[in-house]
N, C-alpha and C positions, 0 to 999 in steps of 0.2 A: 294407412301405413304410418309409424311413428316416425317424425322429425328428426329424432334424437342421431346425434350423430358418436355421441358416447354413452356406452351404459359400462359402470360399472359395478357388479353384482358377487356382494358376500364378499369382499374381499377382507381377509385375515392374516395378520403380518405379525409372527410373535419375534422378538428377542430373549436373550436366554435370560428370564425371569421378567419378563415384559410383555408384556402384549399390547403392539402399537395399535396395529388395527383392528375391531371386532368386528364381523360382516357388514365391512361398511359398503352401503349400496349407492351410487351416484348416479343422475341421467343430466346429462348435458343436451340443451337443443341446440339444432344445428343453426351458425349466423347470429350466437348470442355472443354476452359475456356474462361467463358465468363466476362470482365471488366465493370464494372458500374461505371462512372467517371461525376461528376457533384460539383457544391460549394459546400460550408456549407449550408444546409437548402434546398438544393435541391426537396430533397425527397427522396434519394438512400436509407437510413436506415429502413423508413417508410415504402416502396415497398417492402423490404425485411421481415418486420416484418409482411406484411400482408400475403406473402408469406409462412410464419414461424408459423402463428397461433399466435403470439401474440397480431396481432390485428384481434380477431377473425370473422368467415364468421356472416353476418349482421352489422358490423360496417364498411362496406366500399361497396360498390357498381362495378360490375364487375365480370368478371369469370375468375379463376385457373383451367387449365387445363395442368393435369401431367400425361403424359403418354397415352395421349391422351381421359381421362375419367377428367370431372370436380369435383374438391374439395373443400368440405367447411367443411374446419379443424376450429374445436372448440378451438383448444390451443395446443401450440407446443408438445405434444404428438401424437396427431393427425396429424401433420406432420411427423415426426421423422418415425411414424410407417410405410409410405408409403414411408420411406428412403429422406426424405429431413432434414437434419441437418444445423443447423445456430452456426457459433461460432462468437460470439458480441469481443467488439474491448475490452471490459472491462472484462477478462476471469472469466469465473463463475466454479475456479477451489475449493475446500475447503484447504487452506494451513497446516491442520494440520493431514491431510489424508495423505496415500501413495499413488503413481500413480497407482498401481492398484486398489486400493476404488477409485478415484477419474474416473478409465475410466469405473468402471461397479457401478458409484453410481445410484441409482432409476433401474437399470438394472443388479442387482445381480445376481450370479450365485452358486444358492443352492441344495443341495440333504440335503432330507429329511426335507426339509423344514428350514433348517440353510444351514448357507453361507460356501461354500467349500472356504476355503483360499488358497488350494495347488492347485485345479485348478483355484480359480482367478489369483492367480499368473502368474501360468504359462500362460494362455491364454494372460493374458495383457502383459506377455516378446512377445510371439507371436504380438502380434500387434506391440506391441512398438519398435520391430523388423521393421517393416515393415515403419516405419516414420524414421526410421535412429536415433533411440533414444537407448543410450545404460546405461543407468544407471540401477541399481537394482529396481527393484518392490515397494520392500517395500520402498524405498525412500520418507520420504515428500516432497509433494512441495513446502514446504519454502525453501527447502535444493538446489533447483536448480533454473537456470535463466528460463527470461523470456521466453528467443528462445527455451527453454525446455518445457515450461508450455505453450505453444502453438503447440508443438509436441504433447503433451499428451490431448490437445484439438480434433486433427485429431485424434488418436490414440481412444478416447473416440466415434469420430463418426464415426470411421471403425467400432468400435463394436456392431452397431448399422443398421450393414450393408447398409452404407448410398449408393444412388444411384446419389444425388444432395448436394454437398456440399456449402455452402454459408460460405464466410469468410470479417466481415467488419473491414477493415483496418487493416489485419493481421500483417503486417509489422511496424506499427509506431511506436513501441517503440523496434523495433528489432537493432543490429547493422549490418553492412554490411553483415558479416560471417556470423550473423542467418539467416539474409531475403534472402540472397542467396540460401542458404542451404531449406529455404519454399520455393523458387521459384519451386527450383527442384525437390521438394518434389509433386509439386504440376502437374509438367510435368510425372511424373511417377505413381501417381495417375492416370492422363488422359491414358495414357498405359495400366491400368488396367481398363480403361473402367467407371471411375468416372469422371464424370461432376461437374464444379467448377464454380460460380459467384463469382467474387472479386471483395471487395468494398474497391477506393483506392488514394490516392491523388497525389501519387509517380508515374508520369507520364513514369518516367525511366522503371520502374517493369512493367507495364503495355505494353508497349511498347516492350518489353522482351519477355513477357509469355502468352499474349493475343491473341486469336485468334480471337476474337469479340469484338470492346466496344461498350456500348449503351449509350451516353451523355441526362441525364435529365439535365432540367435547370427550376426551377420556376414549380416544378409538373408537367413540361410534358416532354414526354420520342422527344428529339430532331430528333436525326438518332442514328442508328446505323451502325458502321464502321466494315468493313474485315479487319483489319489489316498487312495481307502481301499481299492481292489483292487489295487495293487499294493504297498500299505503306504511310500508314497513317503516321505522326510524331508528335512528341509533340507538335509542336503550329496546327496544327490542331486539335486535339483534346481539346486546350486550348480555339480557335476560338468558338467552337462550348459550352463550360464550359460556358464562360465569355456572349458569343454574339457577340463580337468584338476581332479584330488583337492586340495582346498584344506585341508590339516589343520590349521592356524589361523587363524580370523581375524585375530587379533591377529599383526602381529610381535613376535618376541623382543625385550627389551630391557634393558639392562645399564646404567642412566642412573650419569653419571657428574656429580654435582648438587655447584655451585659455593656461593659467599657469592652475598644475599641482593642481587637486582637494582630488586626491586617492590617497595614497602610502602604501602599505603595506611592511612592513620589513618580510623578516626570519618568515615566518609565519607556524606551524607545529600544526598535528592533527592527534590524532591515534585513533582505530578503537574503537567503542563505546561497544562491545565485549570483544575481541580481542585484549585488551589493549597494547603489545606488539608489535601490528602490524602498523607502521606508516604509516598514510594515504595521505596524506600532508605533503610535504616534503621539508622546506624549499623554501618557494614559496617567492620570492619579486617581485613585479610588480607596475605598477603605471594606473592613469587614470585623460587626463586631460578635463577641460570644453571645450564644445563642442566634443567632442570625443566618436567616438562609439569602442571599443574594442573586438576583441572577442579571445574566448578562444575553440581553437580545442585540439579535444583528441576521444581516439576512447575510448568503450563503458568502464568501472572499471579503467578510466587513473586519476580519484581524481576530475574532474572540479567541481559536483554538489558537492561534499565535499567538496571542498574549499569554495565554495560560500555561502553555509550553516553554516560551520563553521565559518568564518569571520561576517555573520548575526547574530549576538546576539547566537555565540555557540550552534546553533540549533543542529549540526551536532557534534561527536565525544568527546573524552576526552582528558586531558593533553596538552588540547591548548594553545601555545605558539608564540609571536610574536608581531610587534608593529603595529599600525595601526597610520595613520599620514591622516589628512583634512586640505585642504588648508593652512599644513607645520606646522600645531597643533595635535600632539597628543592625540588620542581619545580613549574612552572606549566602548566596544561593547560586554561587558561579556554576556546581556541579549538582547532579541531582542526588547525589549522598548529603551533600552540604544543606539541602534543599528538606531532605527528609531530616537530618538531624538537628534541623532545626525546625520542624514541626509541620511542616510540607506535606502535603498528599496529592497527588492528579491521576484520577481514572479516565482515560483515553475516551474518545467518542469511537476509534476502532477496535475491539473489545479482540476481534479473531488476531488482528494482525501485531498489536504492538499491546494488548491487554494481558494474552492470557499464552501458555503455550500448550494448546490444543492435543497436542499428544502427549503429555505426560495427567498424571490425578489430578481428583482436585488440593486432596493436601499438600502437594508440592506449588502447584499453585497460589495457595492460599500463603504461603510461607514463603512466599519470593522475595519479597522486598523487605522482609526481616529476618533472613534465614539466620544471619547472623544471631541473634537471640536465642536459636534454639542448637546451636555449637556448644560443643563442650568438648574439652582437650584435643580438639583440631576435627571431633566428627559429628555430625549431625543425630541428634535426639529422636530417634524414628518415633518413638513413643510418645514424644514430648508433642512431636508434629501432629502424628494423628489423633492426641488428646485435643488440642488446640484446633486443628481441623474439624475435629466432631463438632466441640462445641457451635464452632460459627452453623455450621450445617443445621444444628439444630434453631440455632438464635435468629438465622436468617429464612431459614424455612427453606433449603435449598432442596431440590426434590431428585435423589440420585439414592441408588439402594447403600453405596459407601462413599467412602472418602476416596475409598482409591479407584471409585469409577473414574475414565478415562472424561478428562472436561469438554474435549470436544463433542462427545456422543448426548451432552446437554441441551437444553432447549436454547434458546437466545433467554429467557427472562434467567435462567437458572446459572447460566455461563456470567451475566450481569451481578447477580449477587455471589460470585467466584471472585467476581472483580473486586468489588466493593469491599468483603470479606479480608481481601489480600491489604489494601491498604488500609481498613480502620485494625488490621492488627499491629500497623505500625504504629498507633495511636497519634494519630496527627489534632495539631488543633485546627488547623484548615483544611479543609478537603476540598479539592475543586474537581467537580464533577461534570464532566464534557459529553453532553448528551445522551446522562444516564439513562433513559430508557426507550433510544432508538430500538425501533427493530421487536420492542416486546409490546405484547399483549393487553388490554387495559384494564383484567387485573391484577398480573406481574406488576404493570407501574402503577396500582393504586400500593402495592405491598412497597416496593423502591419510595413511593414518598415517606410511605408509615418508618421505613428504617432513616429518610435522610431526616425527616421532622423528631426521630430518637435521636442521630448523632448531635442537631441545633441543641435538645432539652437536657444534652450533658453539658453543655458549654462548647462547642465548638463553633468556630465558623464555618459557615458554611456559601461557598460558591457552584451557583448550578449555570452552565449553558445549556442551549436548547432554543432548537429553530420551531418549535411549538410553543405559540401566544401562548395560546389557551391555558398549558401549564406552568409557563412561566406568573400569569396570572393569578393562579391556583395555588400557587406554595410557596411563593416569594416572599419575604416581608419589603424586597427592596429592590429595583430593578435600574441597571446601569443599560442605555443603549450606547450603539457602538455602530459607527458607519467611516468608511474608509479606514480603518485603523484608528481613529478619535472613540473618546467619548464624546455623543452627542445629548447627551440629557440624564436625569439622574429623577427617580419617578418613585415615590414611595405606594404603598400597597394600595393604600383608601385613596390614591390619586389615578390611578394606572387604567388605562384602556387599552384596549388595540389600535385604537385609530390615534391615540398621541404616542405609544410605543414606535406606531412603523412611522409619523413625522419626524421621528428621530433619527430610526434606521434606515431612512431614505435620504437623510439632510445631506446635503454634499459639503467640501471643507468651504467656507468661507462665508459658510450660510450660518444665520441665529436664530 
C-alpha cells in the first residue's frame, strides 16, 4: 500500500486568459518535507491554494486525494478539518490580540458557552511550548518579531491538529537565527509524524531540509527530485526552475564609477517612540555615479532606518545631519523635497507601503510622478498608459496589460512595478531595500541586469540586502552597519563574508 498521504492528480486551474495550472500531478510521502521550487508565476501558490480550499472544488479541474479518499473542500475550513493547514507568506495574525486569541481564533475554547481564558492560556503555553516559543500568552503580537509571529503561526495550526502543513515562503523575511530556528522546527515536527510542503526560493533551506522537491515551471509540475538519493544541488534544481544551465548568478560587470553624487554627513535618528533611543547613529557615507553600493547588517542593525530616514524623514524623530549632491547641499525634510531633489527609495515591503495592490499597473507605475503627466488640473490617461507600456516592455514585466490589476502579479513581477514607479521619476540615487526579497533566482538575476543598467547611466546606486552572497555579487562597494553605526567600509576585490559579518557583529565601542 502507498505511503503517500497526498496525491494530487491533473490538477488544472485556468484564469481568464491564463492557465495557472496544466495537469499538474503531486505525491507527497507521509512524515516528509516536501519542497515546491519554481519562478515567480509558476504556479506553486495557486497549487497550494487549491489544495487549501481557497480556490474551491469546481473551479479547477482534477482530483485531491488525502489519505487516500478524494476531497472537494469548499473553503479552507474544509480543509483544516481533515488536518491540512496553509500558512500564506503574508501572516493572517490579528496584531492587537494576544498569542493565545490569535492560536484559538475561529477555534475557541469555551465552557458554558463563553470563552475559558485560563484554559486558553494555558493550552496555547502548551503549544507554544512545543515550537520553541517562550514568551507569555498574553503577549500581543505587535509586541513581538516576525520569527515569533510565524511560530505562533505553527503553534495556531498544531491546535488545529494538523496532519499536512503547508508553509509558502516561510523564511523570507526572517533573519538567519529565525529561519534556522523554523528549519528545525520543522525537522522536529517531521519526528512527530507531521508532513510539511514548503514553498521557497532560498535554494540553500531547501537543499538543508528537504527530503523531496517538486520543480513547476510554466503550470506544469517538471520532476520531482529525492534529494539525498539523487545527491541533488542547487544549480540542478535551478536547471530544472529556469529551463536552462545558469552559470552565474551574478552578472558580469565592468563599472565604470564617476565623481562623487551622494554624501551624507553625521547623519542621526532616534526612535519614532522611544525618543531616547538612538537609531542611527552618526552614519557618514558617500555614493558616487556609476556606483552600485550596498549596505550589510544583520536583521535591527539601523539599514531600512537610515534609508527611510534620509528619504524625506519617513522614518524616526530628532533627525540630524547634512546631506550634500554633487558637492551642493541639499534639503530632504519631506519626501517631495527628497524626490525633487533627486531621491528615490523602493521599500523592502513592496505589498504594504510599495505598491497599491488593487488598483493597475499603470497607475502604479505613475504614482510618484503623477504629477508629470497633469495637464490643466487632469490626468493624461493616454500619456499614463504610453509611459506604462513602455516600462512594461523595458523591464520585461510579464502581465497581458497595463491595466491588469498589480496585485494578481507574481512577487518578481510586482518588484519590477516597483522599480518601474520610481526610475520614472528619474532620480540620480536610488536606494533599493531588498530588492529581491521574496523572488525567484531568475527574477533577481533580471532585477541585477536592470540595477547594473540604472549604475551605466550614471546613477547612484544603494542596494540593501540581508543576502551576503549578493551583496557580494553586485556591489562595487560595501558599507557594514551594526547597532545603527557604520562599522567598516569594504571595497569589491577586498570583501568576504567572514570580514563582512566581523563587522555586522562589532558591537559600539569595539575596532
Amino acid at each position: 500500500m502507498s505511503n503517500s498521504i497526498l496525491e494530487m492528480r491533473s490538477i488544472t486551474k485556468t484564469f481568464p486568459g491564463v492557465v495557472a495550472l496544466d495537469k499538474v500531478t503531486l505525491t507527497v510521502e507521509r512524515g516528509e518535507i516536501h519542497a515546491i521550487c519554481g519562478e515567480n508565476g509558476a504556479g506553486k501558490s495557486t497549487l497550494m491554494k487549491v489544495l487549501s480550499g481557497v480556490y474551491p472544488f469546481g473551479t479547477y479541474s482534477g482530483d485531491i486525494v488525502f489519505e487516500n479518499n478524494i476531497k472537494k473542500f469548499s473553503n479552507i475550513r474544509d480543509s483544516e478539518a481533515e488536518g491540512i493547514v496553509i500558512i500564506h507568506q503574508e501572516l493572517a495574525l490579528s496584531p492587537y490580540l494576544s498569542i493565545a486569541e490569535n492560536i484559538f481564533l475561529g477555534n475557541e475554547i469555551k465552557t458554558f458557552g463563553l470563552i475559558d481564558w485560563n484554559k486558553t492560556n494555558q493550552e496555547a503555553a502548551k503549544l507554544m511550548a512545543r515550537v520553541g516559543l517562550e514568551e507569555n500568552p498574553v503577549t500581543a503580537i505587535k509586541d513581538i518579531g516576525v520569527g515569533k509571529q510565524q511560530l505562533v503561526e505553527i503553534a495556531k495550526a498544531l491546535s488545529k491538529r494538523v496532519k499536512l502543513l503547508i508553509l509558502d515562503e516561510p523564511t523570507a523575511a526572517l533573519n538567519d537565527e529565525d529561519s534556522a530556528h523554523l528549519l528545525d522546527l520543522l525537522r522536529h515536527l517531521k519526528g512527530q509524524g507531521i508532513t510539511s510542503i514548503i514553498i521557497s526560493h532560498k535554494l540553500n533551506e531547501i537543499e538543508a531540509v528537504a527530503d523531496t522537491t517538486t520543480i513547476i515551471r510554466d503550470g506544469n509540475a517538471i520532476e520531482s527530485l529525492h534529494m539525498k538519493q539523487d545527491s541533488v544541488s542547487q544549480e540542478r534544481i535551478i536547471k530544472g526552475m529556469v529551463g536552462r544551465e545558469m552559470e552565474n548568478r551574478y552578472p558580469a560587470r565592468n563599472p565604470e564609477i564617476g565623481e562623487e553624487i551622494l554624501r551624507v554627513e553625521h547623519w542621526n535618528a532616534y526612535h519614532p517612540i522611544d525618543r531616547n533611543r538612538i537609531v542611527v547613529d552618526d552614519i557618514s557615507m558617500n555614493v558616487r555615479r556609476g556606483e552600485i553600493v550596498g549596505l550589510a547588517g544583520i536583521m535591527g542593525a539601523g539599514r531600512t532606518e537610515f534609508a527611510r530616514s534620509l528619504f524625506g524623514h519617513s522614518y524616526g524623530t530628532n533627525i540630524t545631519g547634512k546631506v550634500f549632491k554633487s558637492g551642493k547641499e541639499i534639503k530632504v525634510k519631506t519626501i517631495s523635497e527628497a524626490i525633487d531633489n533627486g531621491l528615490a527609495y523602493a521599500t523592502e515591503d513592496r505589498k504594504r507601503y510599495g505598491l497599491n495592490l488593487i488598483e493597475d499597473i499603470k497607475r502604479n507605475i505613475s504614482l510618484a510622478s503623477l504629477k508629470s503627466f497633469v495637464s490643466m488640473g487632469l490626468v493624461n490617461n493616454n500619456e499614463e498608459f504610453k509611459k506604462a507600456s513602455e516600462y512594461r516592455d523595458s523591464m520585461n514585466i510579464k502581465a497581458p496589460s497595463v491595466l491588469s490589476i498589480t496585485g494578481q502579479l507574481s512577487g518578481g513581477n510586482q518588484q519590477k512595478v516597483v522599480l518601474s514607479k520610481w526610475i520614472n521619476v528619474n532620480p540620480d540615487v536610488l536606494i533599493l531595500d531588498e530588492p529581491t526579497r521574496g523572488i525567484d533566482v531568475g527574477a533577481k538575476y533580471e532585477i541585477y541586469l536592470i540595477i547594473q543598467r540604472l549604475a551605466a547611466e550614471g546613477k547612484g546606486i544603494i542596494v540593501i540586502s540581508s543576502e551576503l552572497p549578493e551583496l557580494l555579487g553586485i556591489c562595487d562597494r560595501i558599507y557594514a552597519i551594526a547597532e545603527g553605526r557604520i562599522t567598516g567600509e569594504v571595497l569589491r576585490k577586498d570583501a568576504t563574508p567572514e570580514l563582512l559579518m566581523k563587522y555586522m557583529t562589532m558591537e559600539k565601542g569595539r575596532s
